[in-house]
N, C-alpha and C positions, 0 to 999 in steps of 0.2 A: 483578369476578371474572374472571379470566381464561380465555378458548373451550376448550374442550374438544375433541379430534377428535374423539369419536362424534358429540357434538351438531351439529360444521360436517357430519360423514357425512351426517347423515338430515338435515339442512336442505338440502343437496344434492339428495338422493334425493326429498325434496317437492316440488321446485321444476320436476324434471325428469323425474319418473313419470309415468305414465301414469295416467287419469284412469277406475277402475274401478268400475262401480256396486255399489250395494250388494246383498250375497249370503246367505250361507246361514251358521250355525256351523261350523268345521272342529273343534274342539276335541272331546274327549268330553264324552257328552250324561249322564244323569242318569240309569243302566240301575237299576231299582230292582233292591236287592239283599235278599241276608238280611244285617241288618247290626243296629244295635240300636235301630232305630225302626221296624221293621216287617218283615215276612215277607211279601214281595211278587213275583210274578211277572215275570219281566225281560223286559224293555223290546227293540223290534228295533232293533239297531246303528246305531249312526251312522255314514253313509256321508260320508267325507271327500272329497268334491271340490270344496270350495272354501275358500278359508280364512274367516276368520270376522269378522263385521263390525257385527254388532247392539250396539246399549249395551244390553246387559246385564248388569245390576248390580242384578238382583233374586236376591231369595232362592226358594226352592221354598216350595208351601203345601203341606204334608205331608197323609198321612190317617193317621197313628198318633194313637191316643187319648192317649197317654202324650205331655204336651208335648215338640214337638222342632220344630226350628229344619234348614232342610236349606239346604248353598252348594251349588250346580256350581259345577265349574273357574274356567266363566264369568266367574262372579263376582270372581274372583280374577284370572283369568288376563293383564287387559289388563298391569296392572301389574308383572307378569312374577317372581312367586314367588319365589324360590330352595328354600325348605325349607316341610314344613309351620307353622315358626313363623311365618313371614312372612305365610301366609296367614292366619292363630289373627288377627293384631290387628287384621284388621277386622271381630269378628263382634263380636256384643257380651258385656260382660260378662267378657271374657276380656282378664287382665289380667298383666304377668311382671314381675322384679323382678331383671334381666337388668342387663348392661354397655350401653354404648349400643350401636345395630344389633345388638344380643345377642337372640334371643327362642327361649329354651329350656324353664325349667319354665315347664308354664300353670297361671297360678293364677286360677282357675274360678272369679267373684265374689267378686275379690280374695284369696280362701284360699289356703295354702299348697298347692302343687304334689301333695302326700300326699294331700288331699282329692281331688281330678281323680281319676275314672278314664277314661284313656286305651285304647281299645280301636282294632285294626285290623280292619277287616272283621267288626267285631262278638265280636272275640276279644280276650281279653286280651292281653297283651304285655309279659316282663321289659324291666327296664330298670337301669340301673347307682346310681341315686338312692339314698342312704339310708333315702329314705322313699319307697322303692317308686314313685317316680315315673319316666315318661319322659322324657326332653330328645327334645321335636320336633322341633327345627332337626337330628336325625339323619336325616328323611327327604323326598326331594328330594320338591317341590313335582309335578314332570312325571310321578309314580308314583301321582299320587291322582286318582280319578274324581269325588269330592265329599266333605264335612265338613259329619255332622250333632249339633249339640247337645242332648242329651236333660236335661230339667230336672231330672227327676224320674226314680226306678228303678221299675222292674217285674218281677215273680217270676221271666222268665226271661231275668234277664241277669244278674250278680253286682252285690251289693248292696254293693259298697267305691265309693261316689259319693255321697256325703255332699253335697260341692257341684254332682254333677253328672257327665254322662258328655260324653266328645269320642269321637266315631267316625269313625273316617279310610276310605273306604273305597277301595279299589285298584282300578284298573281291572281286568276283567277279558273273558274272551272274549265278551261280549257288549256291549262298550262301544263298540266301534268297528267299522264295515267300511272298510279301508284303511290308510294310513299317514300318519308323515309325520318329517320331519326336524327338528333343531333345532341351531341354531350360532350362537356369537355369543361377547361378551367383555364382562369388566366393567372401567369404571377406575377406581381409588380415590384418595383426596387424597393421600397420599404419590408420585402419579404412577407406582403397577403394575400392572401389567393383565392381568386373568388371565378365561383362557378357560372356558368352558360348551358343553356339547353334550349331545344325546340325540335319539334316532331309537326310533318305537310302531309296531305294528301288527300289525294285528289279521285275523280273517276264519275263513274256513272251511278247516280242516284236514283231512282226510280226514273221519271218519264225525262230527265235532266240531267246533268252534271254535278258537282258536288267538288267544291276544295276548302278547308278547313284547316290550319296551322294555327299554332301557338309557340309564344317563345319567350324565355326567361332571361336574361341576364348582368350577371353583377359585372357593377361599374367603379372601377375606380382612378384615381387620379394624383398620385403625391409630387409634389412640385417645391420647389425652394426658391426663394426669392431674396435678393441684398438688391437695395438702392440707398446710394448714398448724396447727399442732397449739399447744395453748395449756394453761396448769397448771389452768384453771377457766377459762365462759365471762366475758369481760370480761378478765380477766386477763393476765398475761406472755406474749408469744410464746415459745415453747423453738424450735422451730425447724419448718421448711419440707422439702416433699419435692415434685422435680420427675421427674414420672416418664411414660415412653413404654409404651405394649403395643401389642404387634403381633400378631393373631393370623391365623396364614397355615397354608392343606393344600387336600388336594384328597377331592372326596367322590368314592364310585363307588358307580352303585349298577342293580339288574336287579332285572326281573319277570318270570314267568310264569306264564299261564292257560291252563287246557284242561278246554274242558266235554264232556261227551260225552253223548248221552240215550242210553239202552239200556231197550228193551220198558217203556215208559212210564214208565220213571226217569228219572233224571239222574246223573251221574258227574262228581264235578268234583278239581281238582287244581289248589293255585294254591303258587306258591313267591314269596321277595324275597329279597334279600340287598343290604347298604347297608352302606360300609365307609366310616369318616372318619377322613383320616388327618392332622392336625395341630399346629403347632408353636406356643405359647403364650410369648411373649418379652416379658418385662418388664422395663428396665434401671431405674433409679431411681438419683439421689442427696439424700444430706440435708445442708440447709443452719442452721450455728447461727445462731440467731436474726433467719433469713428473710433473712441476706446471704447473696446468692446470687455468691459469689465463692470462686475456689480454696482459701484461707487459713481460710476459716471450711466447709469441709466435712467435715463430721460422719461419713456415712458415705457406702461405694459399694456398689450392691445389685446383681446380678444373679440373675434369677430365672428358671426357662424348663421348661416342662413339654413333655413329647414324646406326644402321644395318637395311639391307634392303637385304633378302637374297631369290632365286626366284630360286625354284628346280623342275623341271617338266623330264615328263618320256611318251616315247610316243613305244608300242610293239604289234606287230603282228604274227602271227602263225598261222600256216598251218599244220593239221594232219592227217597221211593218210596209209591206209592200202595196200601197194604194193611192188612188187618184194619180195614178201615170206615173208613181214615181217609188220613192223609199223614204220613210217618214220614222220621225224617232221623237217618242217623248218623252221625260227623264225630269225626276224630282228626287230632292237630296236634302236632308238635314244633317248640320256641319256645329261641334260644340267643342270650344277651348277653353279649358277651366286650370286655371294657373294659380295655385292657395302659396303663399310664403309666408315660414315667420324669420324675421332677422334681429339679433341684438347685437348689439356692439359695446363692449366694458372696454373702458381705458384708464387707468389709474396713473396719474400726471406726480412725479417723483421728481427731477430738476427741473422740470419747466415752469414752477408754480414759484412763486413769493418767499414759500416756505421750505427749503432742502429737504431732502430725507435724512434722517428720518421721523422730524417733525410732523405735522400735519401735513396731510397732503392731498389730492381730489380726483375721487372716483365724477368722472361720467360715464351713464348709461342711455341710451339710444335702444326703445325697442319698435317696431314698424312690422305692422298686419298687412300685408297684399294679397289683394284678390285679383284679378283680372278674368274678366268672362268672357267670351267673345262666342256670338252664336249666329248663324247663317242659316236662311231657310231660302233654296236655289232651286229655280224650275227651269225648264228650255224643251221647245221645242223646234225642231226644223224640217224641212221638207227640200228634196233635192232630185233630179232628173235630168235627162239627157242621156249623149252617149259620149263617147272619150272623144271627138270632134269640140263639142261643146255642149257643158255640164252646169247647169245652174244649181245653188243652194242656198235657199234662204230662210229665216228663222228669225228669233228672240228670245233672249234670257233676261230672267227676274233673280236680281237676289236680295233679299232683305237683311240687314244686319243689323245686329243689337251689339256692344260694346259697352259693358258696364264697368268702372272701373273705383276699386275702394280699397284706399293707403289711409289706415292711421296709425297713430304715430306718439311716441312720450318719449321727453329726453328730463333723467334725471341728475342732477351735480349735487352731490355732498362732500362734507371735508370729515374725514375718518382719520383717525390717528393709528399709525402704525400699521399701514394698509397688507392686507392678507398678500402673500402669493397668489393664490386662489381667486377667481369670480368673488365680489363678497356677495353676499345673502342680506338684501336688505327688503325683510317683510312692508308688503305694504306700498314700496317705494316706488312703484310706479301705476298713471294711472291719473285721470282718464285719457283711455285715447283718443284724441282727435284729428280730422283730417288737415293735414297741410292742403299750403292753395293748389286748387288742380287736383287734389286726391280723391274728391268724391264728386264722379259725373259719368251720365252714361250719354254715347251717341248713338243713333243710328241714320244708316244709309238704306235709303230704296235706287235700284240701280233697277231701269230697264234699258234693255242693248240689242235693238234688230239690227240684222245685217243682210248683206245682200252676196255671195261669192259668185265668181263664174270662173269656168277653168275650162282647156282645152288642150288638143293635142296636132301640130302641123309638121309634120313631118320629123326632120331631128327636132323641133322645139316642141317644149310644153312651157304652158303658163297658168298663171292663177292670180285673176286679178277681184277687190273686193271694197267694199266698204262698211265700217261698223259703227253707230251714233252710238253712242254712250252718256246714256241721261241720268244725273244723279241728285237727288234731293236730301239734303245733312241736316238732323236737326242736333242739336248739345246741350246739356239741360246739365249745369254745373252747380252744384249745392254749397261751393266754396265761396262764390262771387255771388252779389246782393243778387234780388232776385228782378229788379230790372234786366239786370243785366248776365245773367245765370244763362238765360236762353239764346240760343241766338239759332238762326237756320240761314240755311248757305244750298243756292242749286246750279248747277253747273253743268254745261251739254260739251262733248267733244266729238267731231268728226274725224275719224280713222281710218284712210285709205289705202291700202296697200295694192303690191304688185309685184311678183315673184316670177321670174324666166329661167329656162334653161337650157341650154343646148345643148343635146347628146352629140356630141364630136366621132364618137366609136362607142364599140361596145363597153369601152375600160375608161373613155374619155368624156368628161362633160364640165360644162363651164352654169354658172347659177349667177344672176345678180338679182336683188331685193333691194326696193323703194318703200319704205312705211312708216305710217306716222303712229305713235305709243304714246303713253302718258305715267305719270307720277304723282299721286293721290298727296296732300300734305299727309306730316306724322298726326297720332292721335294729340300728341302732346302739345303742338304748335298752335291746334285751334283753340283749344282750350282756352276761354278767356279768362284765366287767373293770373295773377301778380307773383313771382317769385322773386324773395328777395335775395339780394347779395349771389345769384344763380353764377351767372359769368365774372368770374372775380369777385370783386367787389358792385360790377352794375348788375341791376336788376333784367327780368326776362320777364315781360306779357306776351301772352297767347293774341293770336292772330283769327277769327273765326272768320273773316271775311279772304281766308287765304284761295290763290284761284292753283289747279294741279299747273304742276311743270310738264311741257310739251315737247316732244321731239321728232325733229324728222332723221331718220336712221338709211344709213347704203352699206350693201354688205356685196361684196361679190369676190366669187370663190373656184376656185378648179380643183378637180379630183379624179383620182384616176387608178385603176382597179389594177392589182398587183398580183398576178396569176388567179389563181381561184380564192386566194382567202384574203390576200391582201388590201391595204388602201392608202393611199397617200393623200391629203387633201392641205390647198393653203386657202386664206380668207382674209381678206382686207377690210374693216369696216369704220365706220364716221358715224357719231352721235354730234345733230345741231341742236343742244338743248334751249330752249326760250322758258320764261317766266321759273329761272331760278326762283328757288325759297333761299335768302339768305337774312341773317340776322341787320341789321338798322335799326338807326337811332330813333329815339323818339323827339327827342331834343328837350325831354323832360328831365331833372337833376334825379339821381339814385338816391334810393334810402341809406346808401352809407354819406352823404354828404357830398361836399363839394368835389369835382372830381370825376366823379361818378354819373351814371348813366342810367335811363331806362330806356332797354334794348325790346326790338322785337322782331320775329320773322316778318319779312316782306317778299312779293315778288320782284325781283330786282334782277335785271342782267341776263347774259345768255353763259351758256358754255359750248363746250369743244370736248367730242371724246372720240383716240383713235387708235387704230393696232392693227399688227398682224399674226394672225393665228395660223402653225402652222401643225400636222399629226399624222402620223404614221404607223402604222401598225401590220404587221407581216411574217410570214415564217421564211426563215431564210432559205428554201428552197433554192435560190439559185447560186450557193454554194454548198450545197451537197445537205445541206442543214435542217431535211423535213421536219425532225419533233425539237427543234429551237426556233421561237416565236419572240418578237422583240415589238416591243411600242416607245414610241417617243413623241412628246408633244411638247409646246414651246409657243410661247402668246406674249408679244411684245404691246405694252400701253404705254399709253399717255392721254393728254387732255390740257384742259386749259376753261381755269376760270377767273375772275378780279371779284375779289372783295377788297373792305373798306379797307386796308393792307396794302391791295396791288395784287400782282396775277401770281397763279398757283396751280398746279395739278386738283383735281376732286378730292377731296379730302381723305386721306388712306389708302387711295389706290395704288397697289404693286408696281413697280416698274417694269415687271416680267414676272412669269409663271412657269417653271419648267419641271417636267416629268421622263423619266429614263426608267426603262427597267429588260429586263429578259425572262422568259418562263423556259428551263431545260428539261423533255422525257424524256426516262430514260428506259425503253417499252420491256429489254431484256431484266430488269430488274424488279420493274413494276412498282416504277419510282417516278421522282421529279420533282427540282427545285427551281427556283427561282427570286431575283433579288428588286430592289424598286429603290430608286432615285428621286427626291423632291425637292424642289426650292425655289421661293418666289424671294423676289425683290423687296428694297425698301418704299416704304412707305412714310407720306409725310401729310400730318393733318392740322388745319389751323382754325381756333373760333376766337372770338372773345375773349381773352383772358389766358387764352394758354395754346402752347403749339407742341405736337408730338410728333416724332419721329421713329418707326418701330422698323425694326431689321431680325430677319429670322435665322436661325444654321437651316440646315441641310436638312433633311432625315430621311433615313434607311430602313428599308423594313425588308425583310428574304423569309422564304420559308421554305420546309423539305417535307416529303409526302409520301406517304409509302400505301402500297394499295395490298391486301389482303384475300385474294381470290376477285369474282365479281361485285362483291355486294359491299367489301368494307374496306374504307381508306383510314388514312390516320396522317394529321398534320399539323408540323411543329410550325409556328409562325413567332417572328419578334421586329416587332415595331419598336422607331424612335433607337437605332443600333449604337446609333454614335452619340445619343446625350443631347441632341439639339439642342440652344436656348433659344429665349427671347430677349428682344434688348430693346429699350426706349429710354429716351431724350426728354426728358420736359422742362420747355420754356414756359416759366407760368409769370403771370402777370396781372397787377391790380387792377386798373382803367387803360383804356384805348389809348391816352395819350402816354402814358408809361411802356403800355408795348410799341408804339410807335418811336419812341425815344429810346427803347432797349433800356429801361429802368428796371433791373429783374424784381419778382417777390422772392422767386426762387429759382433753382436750377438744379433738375433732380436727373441722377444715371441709374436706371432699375432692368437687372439683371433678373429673367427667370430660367429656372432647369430644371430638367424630369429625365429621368432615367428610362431603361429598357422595358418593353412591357413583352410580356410571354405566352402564348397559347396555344394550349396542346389540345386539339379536338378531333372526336373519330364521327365520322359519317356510315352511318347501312341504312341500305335503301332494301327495299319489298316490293 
């Protein structure tokens, strides 16, 4: 393999640094927040004057009753983050079904991305997904003060976590006293190198607190892709496709906080804003019958999406000690704005009538997406007691708008003697119009009182609650007549949970949770527009009259404290899903003819989802080992569900999830490396018309660190060490009765790969 500059950099910088002992964390510390594992009094600041040097790569032992899983920074930080996706795959159980170096939807114990709910600061948050999900890798790693996993729901938090909740929480004016800087660059295997920076800090502002950050950095992604496609497995080659993607932009992103107490309250105000701005390039060509030579090339593809996506979040709060008790009121306006342009040129050379280099036919595909998604959320609640028994009760409003505008032109002409090149053809495209489903907006009014109680008897504590969840839909589609354009949908659910735990000893305790959660349909399912030829060849309508899927969830867990920083914890849990969403006939004939089908989502069937989560984290103290610190976590799933097929795991969930790693100081040096281990299971996903199977390598990420007096570190980090790919399987298939017959359309092997990525960056704090 051939040297790297960063790596000869810091192997430089080891050799001739200065030799600093070991000191204190710089990073932000663990300020407990209101967030959705607990309602905890915050923590006094961490004061940055030195940089940071502990292996620390333990998790937090929480005291919510309601199983939760807490990271700092810490934990994350040696490795050096980029988004919060990258921090997501070392916790456990958390699993994505991503490009390689990709880590966007989380799929929460292998489930689909819809399942997660994703909260910031203990607040919901749009996102651009179909299914209501967020892409994490939207927000920069250097904005988050920790990430806690909640297993299980409680009355008051929203009850859409079926598999679970993710809680990101932000730094805020009480995470830090001081500052600090950050700069640095990454290199990627295509040899380009793109910069990163961000500078925090925090402290006391006039009658208040005050924390402010900003942070830049460039993103990129080169990837190489072959699949080769076949008429049935075993069978003929038809042909080969060699293809590149590159995906290249740059993120921007800001925080602010300001707490203020006033006559024994509290006043707080926190903003974010995180813009990503990039270019998605995919060239491709296809090869007849896997000669990869001029004279046998099929087609040439150019593909390239322009994203420009602009997520901000703006929340207030008021806290206060009255009428017997503590009372919190809190309003927040939430906006996701996701702009795309994509074209696609394909120029058809043996696949047409006519060979090359006769005439031969350009098509063009070009598609405008908007997505808006905006949220206006109020809540207030009122809570009292004493730790014997604690009631809390409240209500949250959240209104949402969801507007949504795809349009769209596909042009085919026949050009003689077609360019290498895109051609340029003035004029040629135009007007655009929306395909079915591309121009409609929904919204939801969501009122959700709940009622908590919770207490403490002796070794147990509990916390038992209930939450109604009232929801009124209306969808106003401009693509389907205008009868039928509108349609409104309301729906109530009751959510009651119940969390226990028994303290065994100081280091021992046992947790089990009972609750019931729920699963909103996609946006895209109620929609009542016609798509044709969607699944195969049958057609797909939207469902507005669809009702959410239900679940009653058990999780129960042991953990147990491993001298002073350790933990050990395992978990058992059961999802009984009711009123799946799965696709069903209509028993209407498809627009391609005989054969064919109009399909549509129904609620139909239940399912089965279960595992064992096990995680570790400790320094090896009790082999002589105090500044080596090791984590291991490991999350076995499964599930079960029948569609029109027969039974099947949930569509793409992992078979397992596992994480290994070590952090080494070395304090006489004023150093410290450490290496990281990853690798989930296969995956196997089935619809309509085609079935996939995705399997991942490994991947390795280590870094070295070398620290420069108090105030300055410097660390080499490389992700992705050994090349991981990706790999998938596609059964693809015309009508139901063809895939039930194993009649192939096609049978494709697609191989993808990405190289090492590099990042040298220095820290100095103030």
């Amino acid at each position: 393999m051939k040297p790297h500059p960063l790596a000869l950099a810091l192997a430089s910088a080891l050799v001739l640094g200065s030799h600093a002992p070991s000191t204190v964390a710089a990073a932000a510390g663990a300020a407990a927040s209101e967030g959705a594992a607990s309602d905890a009094a915050q923590a006094a600041p961490r004061e940055l004057e030195e940089v940071e040097v502990t292996a620390n790569v333990y998790r937090d032992r929480t005291e919510a009753v309601a199983p939760t899983l807490s990271y700092d920074l810490e934990y994350f930080q040696r490795f050096e983050p980029l988004t919060v996706g990258d921090m997501l795959k070392r916790v456990p159980s958390v699993a994505f079904l991503s490009d390689v170096l990709e880590y966007d939807g989380v799929r929460m114990r292998g489930l689909d991305p819809g399942y997660t709910q994703i909260l910031i600061n203990g607040e919901r948050i749009p996102g651009a997904g179909f299914d209501r999900s967020f892409f994490v890798d939207r927000i920069p790693a250097e904005l988050v003060e920790r990430i806690e996993i909640v297993r299980s729901a409680s009355a008051d938090r929203s009850g859409d976590a079926i598999a679970g909740t993710l809680n990101i929480v932000l730094r805020d004016g009480y995470s830090l006293d001081g500052g600090y800087v950050r700069h640095g660059g990454l290199r990627y295997d295509d040899d380009v190198t793109r910069g990163t920076g961000s500078a925090v800090w925090g402290g006391e502002f006039g009658p208040g607190r005050l924390l402010v950050g900003a942070n830049v950095q460039g993103r990129r992604n080169p990837k190489d892709k072959f699949s080769a496609r076949f008429d049935e497995p075993g069978g003929d080659l038809e042909n080969t496709e060699v293809q590149t993607d590159v995906r290249s932009g740059t993120d921007y992103s800001a925080n602010l906080s300001y707490v203020l107490p006033i006559d024994g309250g509290q006043l707080d105000f926190s903003a974010f804003y995180v813009r990503t701005d990039r270019i998605q390039d995919e060239d491709s060509i296809e090869y007849r019958s896997g000669v990869e030579t001029d004279p046998n090339i099929l087609t040439l593809n150019d593909n390239d999406i322009d994203i420009d996506t602009r997520n901000w979040n703006v929340d207030a709060g008021w806290r206060q000690e009255a009428f017997g008790g503590d009372n919190k009121l809190r309003v927040a306006y939430a906006r996701y704005d996701d702009e795309q342009f994509e074209f696609e040129d394909e120029i058809e050379y043996l696949r047409d009538t006519n060979p090359f280099p006769e005439d031969d036919r350009f098509t063009g595909d070009q598609e405008f997406r908007d997505l808006l998604d905006k949220e206006i959320s109020a809540e207030f609640w009122h809570e009292r007691g004493d730790d014997a028994l604690r009631w809390k009760f409240g209500v949250q409003y959240v209104g949402k708008e969801r507007e949504t505008s795809i349009l769209a032109d596909r042009n085919r002409i026949t050009i003689p003697n077609p360019p290498a090149a895109r051609p340029v053809i003035p004029g040629a495209f135009g007007p655009f119009l929306p395909p079915p489903g591309g121009l409609n907006t929904i919204e939801e009014d969501r009122i959700d009182p709940f009622v908590k109680a919770s207490g403490v008897s002796g070794a147990f504590e509990w916390e038992a609650g209930v939450r109604w969840q009232s929801t009124d839909v209306t969808i106003d589609d401009a693509t389907v007549e205008a009868d039928e354009g509108r349609r409104e949908k309301d729906y109530d659910e009751f959510l009651p949970s119940l969390h226990v735990r028994w303290n065994l000893s100081d280091a021992d305790r046992i947790t089990g949770s009972v609750a019931r959660s729920m699963r909103r349909p996609n946006f895209d399912q109620v929609t009542p527009a016609l798509l044709e030829a969607e699944l195969g060849d049958n057609d797909l309508l939207g469902n507005p009259e669809l009702e959410p899927e239900t679940a009653w969830g058990f999780d129960l867990g042991y953990e147990r404290k491993i001298g002073q920083r350790g933990v050990f914890g395992v978990n058992l849990f059961y999802r009984d899903i009711t009123d799946l969403i799965e696709v069903a006939s209509t028993g209407e004939e498809g627009s391609e003819g005989e054969g064919t089908l109009v399909l549509q989502p129904r609620n139909t069937g239940d399912g089965e989802v279960w595992g064992v989560e096990f995680d570790l984290s400790t320094p090896l103290t009790a082999f002589g080992l105090d500044d080596t610190g090791v984590f291991l976590n490991y999350s076995w799933l499964d599930s079960e569900i029948e569609d029109v097929f027969g039974e099947r795991r949930f569509n793409d969930q992992s078979e397992y999830v596992a994480n290994i790693g070590f952090i080494q100081d070395l304090p006489a040096w004023g150093a410290s490396f450490g290496v990281t281990w990853r690798k989930q299971g296969e995956a196997f996903g089935r619809i309509v018309g085609e079935e996939v199977t995705t399997s991942y390598g490994a991947d390795v990420e280590a870094f070295i660190e070398k620290r420069f007096g108090e105030r300055l570190a410097v660390r080499l980090t490389g992700s992705n060490l050994n090349d991981a790919s990706k790999d998938e399987v596609f059964d693809k298939f015309n009508t139901i009765d063809e895939q039930f017959d194993r009649d192939y359309d096609e049978y494709e092997l697609e191989t993808e790969t990405g190289g090492p990525v590099f990042q040298l960056v220095a820290r100095y704090t103030f």
